[in-house]
C-alpha positions in Angstrom: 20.5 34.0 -13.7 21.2 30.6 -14.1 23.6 30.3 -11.0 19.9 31.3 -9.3 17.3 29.3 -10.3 19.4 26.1 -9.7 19.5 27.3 -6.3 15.6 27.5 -6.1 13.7 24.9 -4.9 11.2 24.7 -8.1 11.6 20.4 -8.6 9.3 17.9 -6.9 10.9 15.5 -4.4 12.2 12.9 -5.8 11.1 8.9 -4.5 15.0 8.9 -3.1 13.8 12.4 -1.1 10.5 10.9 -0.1 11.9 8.0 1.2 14.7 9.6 3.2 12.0 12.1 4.5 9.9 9.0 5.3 13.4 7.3 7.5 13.6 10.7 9.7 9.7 10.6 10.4 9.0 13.5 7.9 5.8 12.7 6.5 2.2 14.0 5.4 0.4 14.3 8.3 -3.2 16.6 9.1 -4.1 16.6 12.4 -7.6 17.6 11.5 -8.2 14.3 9.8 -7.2 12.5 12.5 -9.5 14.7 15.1 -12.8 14.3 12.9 -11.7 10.5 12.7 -11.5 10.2 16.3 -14.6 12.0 17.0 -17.0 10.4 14.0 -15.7 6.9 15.8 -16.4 8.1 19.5 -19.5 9.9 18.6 -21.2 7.0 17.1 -19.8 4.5 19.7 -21.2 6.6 22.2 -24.5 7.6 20.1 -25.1 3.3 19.8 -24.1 2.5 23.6 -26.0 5.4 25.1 -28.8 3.5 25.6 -27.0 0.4 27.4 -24.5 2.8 28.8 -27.5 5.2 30.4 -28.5 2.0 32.4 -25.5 0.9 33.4 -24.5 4.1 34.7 -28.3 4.2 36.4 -27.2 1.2 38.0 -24.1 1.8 39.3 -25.4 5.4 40.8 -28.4 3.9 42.2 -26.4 0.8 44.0 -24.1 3.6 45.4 -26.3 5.7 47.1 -27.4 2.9 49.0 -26.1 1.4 52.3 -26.8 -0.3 55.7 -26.7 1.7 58.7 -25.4 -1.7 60.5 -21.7 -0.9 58.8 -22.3 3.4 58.1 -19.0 3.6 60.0 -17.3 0.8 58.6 -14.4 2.4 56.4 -13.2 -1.0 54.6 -16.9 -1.7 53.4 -17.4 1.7 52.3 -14.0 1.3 50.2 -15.0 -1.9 48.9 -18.1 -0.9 47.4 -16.1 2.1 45.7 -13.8 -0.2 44.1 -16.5 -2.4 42.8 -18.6 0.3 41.7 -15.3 2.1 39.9 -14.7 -1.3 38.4 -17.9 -1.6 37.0 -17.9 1.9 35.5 -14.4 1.1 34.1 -15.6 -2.2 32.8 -18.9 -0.6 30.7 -16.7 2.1 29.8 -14.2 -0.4 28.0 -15.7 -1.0 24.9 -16.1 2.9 24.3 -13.0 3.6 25.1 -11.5 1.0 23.2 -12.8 1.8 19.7 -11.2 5.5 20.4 -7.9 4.1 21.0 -8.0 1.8 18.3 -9.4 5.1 16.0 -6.7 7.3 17.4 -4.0 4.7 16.1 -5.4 3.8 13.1 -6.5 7.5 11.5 -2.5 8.5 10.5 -2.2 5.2 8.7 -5.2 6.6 6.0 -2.7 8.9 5.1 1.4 7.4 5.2 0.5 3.8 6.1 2.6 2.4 9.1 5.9 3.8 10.0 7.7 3.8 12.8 11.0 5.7 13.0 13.3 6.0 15.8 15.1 9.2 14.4 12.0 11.2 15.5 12.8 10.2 18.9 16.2 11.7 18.8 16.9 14.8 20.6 16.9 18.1 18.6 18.2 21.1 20.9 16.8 22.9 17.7 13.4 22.9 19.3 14.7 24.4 22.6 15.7 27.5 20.7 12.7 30.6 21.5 13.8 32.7 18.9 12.7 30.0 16.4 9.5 29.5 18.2 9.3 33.0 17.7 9.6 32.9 14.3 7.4 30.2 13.8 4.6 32.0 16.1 4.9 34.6 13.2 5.3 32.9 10.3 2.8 32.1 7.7 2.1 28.9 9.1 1.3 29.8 12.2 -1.0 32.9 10.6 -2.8 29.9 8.8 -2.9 27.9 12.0 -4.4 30.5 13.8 -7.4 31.0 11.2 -7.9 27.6 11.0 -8.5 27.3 15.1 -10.4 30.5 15.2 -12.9 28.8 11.7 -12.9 25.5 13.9 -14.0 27.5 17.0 -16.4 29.3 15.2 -17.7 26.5 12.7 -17.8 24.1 15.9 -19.4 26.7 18.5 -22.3 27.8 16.0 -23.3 24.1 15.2 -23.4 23.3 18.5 -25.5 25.8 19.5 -27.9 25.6 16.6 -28.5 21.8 17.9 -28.8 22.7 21.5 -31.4 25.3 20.8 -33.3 23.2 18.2 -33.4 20.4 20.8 -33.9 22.8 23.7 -37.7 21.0 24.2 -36.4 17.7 24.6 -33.8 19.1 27.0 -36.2 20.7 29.3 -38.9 17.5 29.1 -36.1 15.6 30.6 -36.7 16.7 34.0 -40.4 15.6 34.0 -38.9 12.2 32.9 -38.6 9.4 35.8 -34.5 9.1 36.3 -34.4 5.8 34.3 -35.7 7.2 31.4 -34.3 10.7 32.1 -30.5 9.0 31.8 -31.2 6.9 28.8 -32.3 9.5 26.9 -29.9 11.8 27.8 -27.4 9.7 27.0 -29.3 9.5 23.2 -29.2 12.9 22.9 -26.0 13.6 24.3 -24.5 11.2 21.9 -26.5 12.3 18.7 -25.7 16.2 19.0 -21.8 14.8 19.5 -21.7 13.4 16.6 -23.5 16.3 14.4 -20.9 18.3 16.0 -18.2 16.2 15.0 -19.4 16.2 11.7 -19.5 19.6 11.0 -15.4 18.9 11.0 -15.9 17.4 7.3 -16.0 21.3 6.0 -12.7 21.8 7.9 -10.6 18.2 6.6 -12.1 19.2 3.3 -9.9 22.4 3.6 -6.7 21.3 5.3 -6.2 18.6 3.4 -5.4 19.6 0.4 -3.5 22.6 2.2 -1.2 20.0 3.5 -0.6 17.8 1.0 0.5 20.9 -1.2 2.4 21.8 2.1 4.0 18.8 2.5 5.3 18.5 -0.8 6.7 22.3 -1.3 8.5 21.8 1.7 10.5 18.7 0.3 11.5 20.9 -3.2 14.8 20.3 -4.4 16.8 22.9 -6.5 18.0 21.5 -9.8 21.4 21.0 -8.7 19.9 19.0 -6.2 17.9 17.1 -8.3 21.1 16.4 -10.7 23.4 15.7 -7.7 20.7 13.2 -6.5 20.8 11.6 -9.8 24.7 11.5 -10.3 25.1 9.4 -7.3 22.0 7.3 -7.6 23.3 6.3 -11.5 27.2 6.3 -11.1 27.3 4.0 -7.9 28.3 0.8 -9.6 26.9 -1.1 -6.3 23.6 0.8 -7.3 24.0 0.1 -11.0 24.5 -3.2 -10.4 22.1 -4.3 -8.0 19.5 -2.6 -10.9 20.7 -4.9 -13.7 20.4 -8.2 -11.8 17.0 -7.0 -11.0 15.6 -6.7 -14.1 17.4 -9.6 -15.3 15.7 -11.9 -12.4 12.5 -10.1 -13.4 12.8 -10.6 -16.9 14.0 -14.3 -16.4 11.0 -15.1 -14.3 8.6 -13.5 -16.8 10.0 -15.7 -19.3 10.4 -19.1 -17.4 6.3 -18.6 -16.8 5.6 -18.6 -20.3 7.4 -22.3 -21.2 4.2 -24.2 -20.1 2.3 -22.3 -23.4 4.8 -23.4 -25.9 4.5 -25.8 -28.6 8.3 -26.8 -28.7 11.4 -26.6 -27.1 14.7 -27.0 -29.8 17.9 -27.8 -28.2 21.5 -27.9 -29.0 21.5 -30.4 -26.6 22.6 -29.0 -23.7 24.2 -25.9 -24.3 21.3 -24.0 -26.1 17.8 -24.3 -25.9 14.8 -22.4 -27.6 11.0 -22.5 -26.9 9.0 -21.6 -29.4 5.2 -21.3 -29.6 2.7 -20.6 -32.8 -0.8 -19.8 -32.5 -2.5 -19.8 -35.9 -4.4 -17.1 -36.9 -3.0 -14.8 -34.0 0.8 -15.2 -34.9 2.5 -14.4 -38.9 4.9 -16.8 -37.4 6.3 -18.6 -34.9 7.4 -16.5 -31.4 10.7 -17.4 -29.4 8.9 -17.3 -26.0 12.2 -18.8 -23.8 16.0 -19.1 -24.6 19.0 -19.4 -22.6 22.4 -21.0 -22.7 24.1 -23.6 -20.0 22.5 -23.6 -16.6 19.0 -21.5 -17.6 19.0 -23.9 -20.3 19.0 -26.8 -18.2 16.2 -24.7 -16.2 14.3 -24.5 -19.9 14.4 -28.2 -20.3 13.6 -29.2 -17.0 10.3 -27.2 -17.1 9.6 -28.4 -20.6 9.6 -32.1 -19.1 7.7 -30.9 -15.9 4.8 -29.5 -18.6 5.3 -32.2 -20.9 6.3 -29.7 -23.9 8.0 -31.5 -26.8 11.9 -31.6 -27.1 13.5 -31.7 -30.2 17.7 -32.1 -30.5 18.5 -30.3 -33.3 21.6 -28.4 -32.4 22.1 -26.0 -35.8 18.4 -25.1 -35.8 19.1 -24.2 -31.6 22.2 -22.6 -32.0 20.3 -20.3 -35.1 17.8 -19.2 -32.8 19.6 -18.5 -30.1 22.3 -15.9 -32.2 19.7 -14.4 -34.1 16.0 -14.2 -32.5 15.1 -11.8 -28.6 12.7 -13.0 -26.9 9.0 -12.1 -28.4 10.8 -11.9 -31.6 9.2 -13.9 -34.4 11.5 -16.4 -36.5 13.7 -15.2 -39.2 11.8 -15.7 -42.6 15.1 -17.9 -43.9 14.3 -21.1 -40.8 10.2 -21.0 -41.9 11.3 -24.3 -43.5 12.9 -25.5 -40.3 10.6 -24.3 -38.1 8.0 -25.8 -40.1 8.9 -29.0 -40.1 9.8 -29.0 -35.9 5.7 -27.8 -35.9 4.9 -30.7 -37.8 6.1 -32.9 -36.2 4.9 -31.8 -33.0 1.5 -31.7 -34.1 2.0 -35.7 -35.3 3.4 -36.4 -31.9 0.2 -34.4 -30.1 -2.3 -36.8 -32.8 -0.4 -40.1 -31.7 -0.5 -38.6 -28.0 -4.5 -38.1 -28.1 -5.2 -41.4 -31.0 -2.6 -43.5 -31.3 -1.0 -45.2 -34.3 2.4 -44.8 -35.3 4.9 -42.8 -33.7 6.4 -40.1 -35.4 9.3 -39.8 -36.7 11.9 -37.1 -35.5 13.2 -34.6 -37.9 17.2 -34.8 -38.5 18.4 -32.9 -41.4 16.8 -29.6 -40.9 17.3 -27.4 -43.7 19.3 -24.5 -41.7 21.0 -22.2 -43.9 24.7 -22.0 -43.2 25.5 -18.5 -42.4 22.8 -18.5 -39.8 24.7 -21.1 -38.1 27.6 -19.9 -35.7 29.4 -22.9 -35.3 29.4 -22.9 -39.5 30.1 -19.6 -40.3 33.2 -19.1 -38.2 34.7 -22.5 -40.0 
């Protein structure tokens, strides 16, 4: 029993699944969306040019069917006039035609965003086989395929007849119209039932949608073995594993150089060690370690201390304390309160002869760091 439901597909895809569905051009797709897309765009393109577009037409027509006898039999003016006439058509046409092709490519990116993938491309002799176009003719997806053209049929051909008969009056007053009017209006009308038409496709995206989303996804199920195969390689790659740890590191470095410019104090060792701490009284039960680092990201610390103007204090036992025995976040140990305390103070003097004047503070030197917090003590 076990042996058989590893080999079941009952797990969602994984992101690495997704992803490598995504490379081969495998990806949620509904052709319905895209169709009521297309027509909602070129139903109310054509609904707001009709009027414009009924005239121009009008034009064009009515310039055609008029000629002079003096050159009837004159081939190259006749094919002239076609060509101006086509390009006129072509060129009121444009701005139509050019919202549907910019709807036609736009309406898969609401669902999978922009991909382009040349394994699609390749050829798969698959396809050529007809006993798997058979199969597929007779398969539940094609059974739901075919309800789904035979509702859209149905759905599309009773709308559009309930609009044509309720508008059947101003269909038949459109012959006692002059042809001017008798265009433009047509046009208005032609473009408004379009667009209820189109419409009407809301009821059928509502449905396939969510049909193919679910379909989407069941067909990318992975058994557990899978799943746990997936995950073996993914974790015991030590490329993979190691690319992930300087990751987060970089992330977790960058988070912490961005919070130097709030501290209150930067402690170093000189230049091996250094420490930023911040307090905030009334927020904070003690002072936070916001930034540490050793060698080169604590020459980074201390140059962006100076860039910021944050206080540096030498005090190499305090620094090296800090740095062996404090995480970043971490509030101070309750045995350097007395330290730390004075480093505050004297940072608050500096910031009073910074904003007053008066006499400049002195530094602190002999820090009262107890000894066994201290590396460089406790291992002599």
């Amino acid at each position: 029993m076990a042996e058989e439901s590893d080999q079941e597909k009952t797990e969602s895809p994984s992101l690495q699944r997704l992803e490598k569905a995504r490379e081969e051009g495998q990806v949620l797709q509904s052709r319905e969306l895209g169709t009521f897309v297309v027509l909602m765009t070129g139903g109310a393109t054509l609904w707001w040019m009709a009027s414009g577009l009924g005239q121009t037409m009008s034009q064009i027509v009515r310039s055609g069917l008029q000629f002079d006898p003096g050159v009837a039999r004159d081939t190259s003016y006749a094919m002239d006039q076609l060509s101006v006439q086509f390009f006129d058509a072509a060129l009121a046409l444009l701005p139509f035609l050019g919202v549907v092709v910019l709807a036609t490519v736009a309406s898969p990116l609401l669902l999978r965003g922009w991909l382009f993938s040349t394994k699609a491309f390749a050829p798969n002799f698959k396809r050529l086989n007809p006993m798997s176009g058979i199969k597929r003719m007779f398969s539940s997806q094609g059974l739901i395929e075919l309800v789904k053209a035979m509702a859209k049929a149905g759905l599309l051909g009773g709308v559009a007849v309930w609009l044509i008969w309720t508008n059947l009056g101003s269909i038949v007053s459109l012959s006692l119209e002059s042809p001017t009017n008798a265009i433009q209006h047509m046009g208005d009308l032609i473009g408004k039932i379009f667009l209820l038409i189109s419409g009407a496709m809301i009821f059928i995206v509502v449905i396939d949608l969510p049909y193919q989303i679910w379909s989407f996804y069941n067909k990318l199920k992975m058994t557990k073995e899978q799943l746990r195969q997936e995950n073996k390689e993914s974790e015991g790659d030590p490329h993979v594993k190691a690319r992930i740890r300087a990751q987060q590191r970089e992330m977790s470095r960058r988070r912490m150089m961005s919070e130097i410019p709030t501290a209150d104090v930067v402690v170093t060792n000189p230049t091996h060690y250094a420490v930023a701490l911040k307090y905030s009284e009334g927020k904070m039960g003690a002072p936070r370690v916001v930034a540490k680092g050793a060698d080169a990201v604590a020459a980074r610390i201390r140059e962006m201390a100076a860039e910021h103007n944050i206080p540096m204090l030498e005090a190499p036992p305090l620094a090296r304390a800090l740095f062996r025995h404090t995480e970043l976040g971490d509030e101070i140990p309750a045995t350097l309160y007395a330290a730390v305390a004075e480093v505050l103070a004297y940072v608050f003097q500096l910031r009073h002869f910074r904003q007053v004047g008066g006499a400049y503070p002195n530094a602190p030197t002999d820090l009262p760091v107890p000894s066994e917090l201290d590396p460089l003590q406790a291992t002599t």
